[in-house]
VEXRO-904021 format. One line per 10 residues: number of its first residue (from 1); for each residue x, y, z of C-alpha. Coordinates in Angstrom, 3 decimals, always signed. Layout:
NUM	X/Y/Z  ...
REM end
This chain:
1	+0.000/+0.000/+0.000  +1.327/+3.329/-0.593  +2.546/+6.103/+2.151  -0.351/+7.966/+2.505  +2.022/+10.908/+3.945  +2.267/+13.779/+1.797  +6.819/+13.986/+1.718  +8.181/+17.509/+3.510  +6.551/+19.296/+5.597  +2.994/+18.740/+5.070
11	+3.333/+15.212/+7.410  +3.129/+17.492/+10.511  -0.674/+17.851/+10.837  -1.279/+14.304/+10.447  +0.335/+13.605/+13.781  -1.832/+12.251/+16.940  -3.457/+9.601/+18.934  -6.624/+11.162/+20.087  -9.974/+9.335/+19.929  -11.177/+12.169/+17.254
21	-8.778/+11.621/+15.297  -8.311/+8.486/+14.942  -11.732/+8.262/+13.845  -11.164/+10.836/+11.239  -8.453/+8.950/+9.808  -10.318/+5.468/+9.962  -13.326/+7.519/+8.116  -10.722/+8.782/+5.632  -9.261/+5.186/+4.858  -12.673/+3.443/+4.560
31	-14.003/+6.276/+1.580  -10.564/+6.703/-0.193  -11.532/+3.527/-1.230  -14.446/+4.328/-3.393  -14.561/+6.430/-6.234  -16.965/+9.061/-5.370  -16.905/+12.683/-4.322  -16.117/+13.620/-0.791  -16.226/+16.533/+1.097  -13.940/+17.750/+3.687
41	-15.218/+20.657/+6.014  -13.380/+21.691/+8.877  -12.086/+25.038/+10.969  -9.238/+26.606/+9.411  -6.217/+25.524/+10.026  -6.810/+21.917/+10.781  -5.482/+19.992/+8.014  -8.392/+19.744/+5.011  -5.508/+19.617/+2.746  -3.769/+16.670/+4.435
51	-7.084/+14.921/+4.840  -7.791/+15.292/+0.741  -4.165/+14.246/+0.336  -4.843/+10.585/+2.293  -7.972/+10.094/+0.365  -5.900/+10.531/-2.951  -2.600/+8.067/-1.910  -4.888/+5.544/-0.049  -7.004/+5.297/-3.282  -6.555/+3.464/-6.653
61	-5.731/+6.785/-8.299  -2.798/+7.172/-5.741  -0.312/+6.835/-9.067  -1.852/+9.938/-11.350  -1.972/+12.913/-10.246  -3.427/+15.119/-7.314  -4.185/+18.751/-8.588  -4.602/+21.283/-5.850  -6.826/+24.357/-6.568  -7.358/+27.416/-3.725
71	-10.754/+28.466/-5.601  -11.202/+31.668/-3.129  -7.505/+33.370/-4.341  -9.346/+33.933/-8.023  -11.751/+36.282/-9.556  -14.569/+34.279/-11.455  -12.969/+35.004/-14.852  -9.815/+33.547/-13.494  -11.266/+30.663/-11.878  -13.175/+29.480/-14.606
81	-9.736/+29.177/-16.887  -7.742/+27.680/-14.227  -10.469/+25.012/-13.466  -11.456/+24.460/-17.457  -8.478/+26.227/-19.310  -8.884/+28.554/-22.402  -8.087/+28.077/-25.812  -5.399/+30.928/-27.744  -6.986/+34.238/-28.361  -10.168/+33.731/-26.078
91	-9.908/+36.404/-24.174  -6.813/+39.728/-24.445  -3.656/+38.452/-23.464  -4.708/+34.077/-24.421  -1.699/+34.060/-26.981  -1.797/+30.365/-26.185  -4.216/+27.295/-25.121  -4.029/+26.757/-21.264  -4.971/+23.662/-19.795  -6.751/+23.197/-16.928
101	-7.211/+21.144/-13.593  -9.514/+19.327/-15.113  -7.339/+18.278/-17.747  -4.441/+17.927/-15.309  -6.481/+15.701/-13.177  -7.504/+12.956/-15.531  -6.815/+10.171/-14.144  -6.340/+11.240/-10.635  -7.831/+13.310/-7.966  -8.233/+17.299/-8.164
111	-8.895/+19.194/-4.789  -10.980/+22.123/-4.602  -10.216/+24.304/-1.534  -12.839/+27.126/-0.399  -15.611/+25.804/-2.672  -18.238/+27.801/-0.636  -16.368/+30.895/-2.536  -17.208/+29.547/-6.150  -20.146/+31.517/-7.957  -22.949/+29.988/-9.097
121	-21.839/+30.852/-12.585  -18.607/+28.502/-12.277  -20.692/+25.705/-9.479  -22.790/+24.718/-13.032  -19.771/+23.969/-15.009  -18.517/+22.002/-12.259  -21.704/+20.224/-11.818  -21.341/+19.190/-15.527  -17.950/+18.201/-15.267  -18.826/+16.293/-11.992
131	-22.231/+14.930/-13.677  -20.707/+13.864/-16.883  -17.069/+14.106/-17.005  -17.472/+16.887/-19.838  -16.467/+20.434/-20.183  -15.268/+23.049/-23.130  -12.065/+25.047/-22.625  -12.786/+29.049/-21.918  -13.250/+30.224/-26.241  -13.293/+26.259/-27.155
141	-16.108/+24.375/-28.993  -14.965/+20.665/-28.520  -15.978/+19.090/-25.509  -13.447/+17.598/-23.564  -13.492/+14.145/-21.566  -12.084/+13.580/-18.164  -11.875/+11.215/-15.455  -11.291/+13.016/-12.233  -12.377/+12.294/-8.703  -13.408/+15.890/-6.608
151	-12.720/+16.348/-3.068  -14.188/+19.708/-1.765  -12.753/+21.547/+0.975  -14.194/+24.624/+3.015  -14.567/+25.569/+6.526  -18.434/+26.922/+5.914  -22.092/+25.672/+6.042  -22.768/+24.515/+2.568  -26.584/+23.393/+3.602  -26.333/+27.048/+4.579
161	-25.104/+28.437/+1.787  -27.815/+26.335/-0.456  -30.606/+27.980/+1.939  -29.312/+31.451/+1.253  -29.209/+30.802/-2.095  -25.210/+30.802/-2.593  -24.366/+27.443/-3.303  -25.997/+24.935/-5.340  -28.381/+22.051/-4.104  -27.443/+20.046/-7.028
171	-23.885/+20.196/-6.533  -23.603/+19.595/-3.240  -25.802/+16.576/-3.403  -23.330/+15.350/-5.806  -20.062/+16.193/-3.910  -21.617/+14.988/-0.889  -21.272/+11.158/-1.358  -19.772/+11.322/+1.820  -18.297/+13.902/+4.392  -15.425/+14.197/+6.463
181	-15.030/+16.332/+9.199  -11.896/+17.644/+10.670  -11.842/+17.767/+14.593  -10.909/+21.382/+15.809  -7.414/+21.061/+17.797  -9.693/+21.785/+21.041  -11.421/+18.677/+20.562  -8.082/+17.104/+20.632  -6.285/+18.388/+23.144  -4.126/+14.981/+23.784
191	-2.182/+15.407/+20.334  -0.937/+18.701/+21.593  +2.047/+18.344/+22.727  +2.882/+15.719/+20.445  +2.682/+18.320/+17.530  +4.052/+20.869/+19.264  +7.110/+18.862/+20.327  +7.464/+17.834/+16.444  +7.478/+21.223/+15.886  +9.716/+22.483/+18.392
201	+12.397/+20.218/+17.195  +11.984/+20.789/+13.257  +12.298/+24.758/+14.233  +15.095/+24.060/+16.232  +16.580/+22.066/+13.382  +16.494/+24.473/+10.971  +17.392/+26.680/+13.811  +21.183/+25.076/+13.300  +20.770/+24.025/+17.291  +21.927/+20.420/+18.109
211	+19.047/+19.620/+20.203  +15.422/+20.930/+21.465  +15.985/+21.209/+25.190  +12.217/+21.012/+25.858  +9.065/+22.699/+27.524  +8.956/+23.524/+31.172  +5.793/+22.248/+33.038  +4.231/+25.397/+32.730  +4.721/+25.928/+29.147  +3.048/+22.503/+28.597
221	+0.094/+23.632/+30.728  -0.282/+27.040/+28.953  +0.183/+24.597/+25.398  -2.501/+22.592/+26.756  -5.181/+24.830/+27.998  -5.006/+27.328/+25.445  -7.956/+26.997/+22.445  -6.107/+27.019/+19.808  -8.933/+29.349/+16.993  -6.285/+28.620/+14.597
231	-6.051/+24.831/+15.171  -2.510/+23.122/+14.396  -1.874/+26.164/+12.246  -1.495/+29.097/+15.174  +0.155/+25.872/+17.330  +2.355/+25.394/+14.836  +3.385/+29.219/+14.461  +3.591/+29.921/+18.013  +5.668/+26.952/+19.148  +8.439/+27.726/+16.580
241	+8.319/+31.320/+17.594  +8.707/+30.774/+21.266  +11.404/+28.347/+20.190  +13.052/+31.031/+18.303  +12.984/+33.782/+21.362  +14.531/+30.870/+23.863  +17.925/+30.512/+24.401  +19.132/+27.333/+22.575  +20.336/+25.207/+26.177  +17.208/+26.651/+28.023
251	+13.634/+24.764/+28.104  +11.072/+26.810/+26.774  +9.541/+28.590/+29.745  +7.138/+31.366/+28.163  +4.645/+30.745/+25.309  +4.439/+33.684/+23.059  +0.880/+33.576/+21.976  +0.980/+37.125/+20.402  +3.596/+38.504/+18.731  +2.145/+41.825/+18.799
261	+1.991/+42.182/+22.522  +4.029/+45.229/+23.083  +3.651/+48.202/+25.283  +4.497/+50.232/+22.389  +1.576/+49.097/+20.160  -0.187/+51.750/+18.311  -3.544/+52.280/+19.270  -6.419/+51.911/+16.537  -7.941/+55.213/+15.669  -11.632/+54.905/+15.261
271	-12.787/+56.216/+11.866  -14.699/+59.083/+11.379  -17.922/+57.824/+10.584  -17.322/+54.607/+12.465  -20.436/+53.758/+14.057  -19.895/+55.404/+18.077  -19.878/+53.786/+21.361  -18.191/+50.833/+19.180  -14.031/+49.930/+20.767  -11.675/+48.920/+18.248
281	-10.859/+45.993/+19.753  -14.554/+44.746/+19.791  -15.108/+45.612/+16.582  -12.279/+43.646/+15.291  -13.889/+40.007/+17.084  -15.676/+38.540/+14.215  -18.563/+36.682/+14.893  -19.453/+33.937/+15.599  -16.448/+33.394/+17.882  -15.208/+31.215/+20.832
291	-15.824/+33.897/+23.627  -13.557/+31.830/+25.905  -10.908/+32.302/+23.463  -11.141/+35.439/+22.882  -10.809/+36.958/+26.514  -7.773/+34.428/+27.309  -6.295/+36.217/+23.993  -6.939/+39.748/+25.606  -6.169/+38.724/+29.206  -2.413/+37.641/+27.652
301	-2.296/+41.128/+25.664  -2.594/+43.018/+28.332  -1.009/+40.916/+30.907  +2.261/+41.131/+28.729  +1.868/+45.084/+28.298  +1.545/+46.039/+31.554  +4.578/+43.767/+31.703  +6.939/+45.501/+29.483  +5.550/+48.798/+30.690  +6.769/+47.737/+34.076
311	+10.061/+46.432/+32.659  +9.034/+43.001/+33.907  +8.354/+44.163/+37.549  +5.134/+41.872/+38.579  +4.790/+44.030/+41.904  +4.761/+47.666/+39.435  +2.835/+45.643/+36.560  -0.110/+44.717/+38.973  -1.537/+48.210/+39.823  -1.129/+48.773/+35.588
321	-4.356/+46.192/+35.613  -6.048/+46.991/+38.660  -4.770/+43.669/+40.470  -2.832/+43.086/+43.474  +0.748/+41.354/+42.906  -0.813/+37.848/+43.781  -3.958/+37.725/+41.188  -0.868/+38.910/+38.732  +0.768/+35.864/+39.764  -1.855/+33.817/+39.535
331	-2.983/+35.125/+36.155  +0.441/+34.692/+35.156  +0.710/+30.925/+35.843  -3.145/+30.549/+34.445  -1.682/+31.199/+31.042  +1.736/+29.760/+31.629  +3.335/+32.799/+31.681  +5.535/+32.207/+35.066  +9.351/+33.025/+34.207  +11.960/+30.151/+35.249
341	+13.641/+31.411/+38.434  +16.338/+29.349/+37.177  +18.401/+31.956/+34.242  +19.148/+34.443/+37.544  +20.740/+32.248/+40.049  +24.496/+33.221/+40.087  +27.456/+31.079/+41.239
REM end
């Protein structure tokens, strides 16, 4: 059987023993199997692309080719040549035929990230070409032939979107043979610190250190409590940069969840006709959000302001929030923010 491990990189989200996802990647194994549509919808940030990439090398089409496609980084116009390619001179600028992902496909599987962004212009040529296995090139006549297997990706409602009128009912019966869902990293918090130790020591790697000297207990608390809105994505980003701002023969001791934290941060000046009585900072939470996640993101902004406003003096840094020194210290170790005592100990 082939690796069903995408080579580089990409292998790191596939990592964990959790219940969830174990399940996920059963699910994934038993579908790859049949030649039908799937759908993968998950949060962003927690592997769709992996999960499409398993269904393509645990399949019989593992030997052509997978064709990736991010359908929301194109206009229509441009999405509809990429998908179906154009032939010379159909539009200004065509001095020669393109071929599409279609075409590239055949044979094989072609991945379609962000579908819920596709207009309904561009969902009926796809329903054809799902339908039938037919399609014309952008300024063609001849209808082309492919083979291709479709996995969708997107971290929307598409029953939703088919209510509001956005997507198609059609199509998404068709792509909907079957569905996989892609456990947030909250739902899996026991594969935590197995990614983010896989992390720590590629960054450390490529880092040039000879070894990763590891996460002190309350880093691996703060690693494990935290939410995680961005999934293995933000985990991935924020162990490597914490790695980067240790000291190579030092344990990671602080988790740097935002790298904007600084008591130096410009503020956000309200526009003038911005609708009053509305903060910035509210008005930048999209919603719907995780409201849990969103005030241990502010509690660590501000925590680490008043922080470097104080020069790192807890007892000056308290009054700064309206605390006394021991809620600072305990709101300090509820986020894993307690230094190592450890660095200042002299001979």
């Amino acid at each position: 059987m082939p690796d069903p491990r995408p080579s580089g990189t990409e292998t790191t989200a596939m990592l964990g023993e959790s219940t969830a996802f174990l399940d996920l990647l059963e699910h994934t194994s038993r579908v790859a199997a049949v030649n039908k549509p799937v759908l993968v919808i998950g949060e962003r940030g927690t592997g769709k692309e992996l999960i499409a990439a398993r269904l393509h090398y645990l399949s019989p089409r593992w030997e052509a080719p997978l064709v990736k496609l991010n359908c929301a980084t194109l206009t229509e116009a441009l999405l509809e040549t990429e998908l179906f390619g154009h032939e010379a001179g159909a539009f200004t600028g065509a001095s020669r035929r393109h071929i599409g992902r279609f075409e590239q496909a055949h044979g094989g599987t072609l991945f379609l990230d962000e579908l819920a962004t596709v207009s309904l212009r561009v969902q009926e040529k796809i329903l054809r070409a799902v339908e039938y296995g037919q399609f014309e090139r952008v300024g063609g006549s001849e209808t082309l032939s492919v083979d291709v297997r479709i996995v969708g990706a997107t971290n929307g409602d598409l029953p939703a979107a088919v209510r509001a009128g956005t997507f198609r009912a059609d199509l998404l019966d068709r792509l909907a043979f079957d569905v996989l869902t892609v456990p947030p990293l909250r739902a899996r918090t026991g594969d935590v610190m197995q990614l983010a130790e896989h992390f720590a020591v590629n960054i450390s790697r490529e880092l040039g250190r000879d070894l990763f000297a590891g996460f002190s207990e309350s880093a691996r608390a703060a690693l494990v409590r935290y939410p995680w809105p961005g999934n293995v994505r933000e985990l991935k980003n924020v162990v490597e940069r914490s790695v980067h701002r240790t000291p190579a023969d030092e344990p990671v001791d602080t988790i740097v969840f935002d790298p904007f934290a600084s008591a130096f941060r410009p503020a956000v000046e309200t526009a003038p006709d911005a609708e009053q009585g509305t903060p910035p900072e509210q008005a930048s939470i999209r919603l719907p959000c995780d409201i849990k996640t969103e005030l241990a993101r502010l509690e660590i902004d501000l925590v680490q302001r008043a922080l470097v406003e104080a020069r790192h003096n807890q007892v000056e840094a308290a009054p700064l929030l309206g605390l006394g020194y021991h809620q600072l210290r305990a709101l300090l170790r509820k986020h894993g923010m307690v230094k190592s005592r450890r660095r200042r100990e002299g001979p």
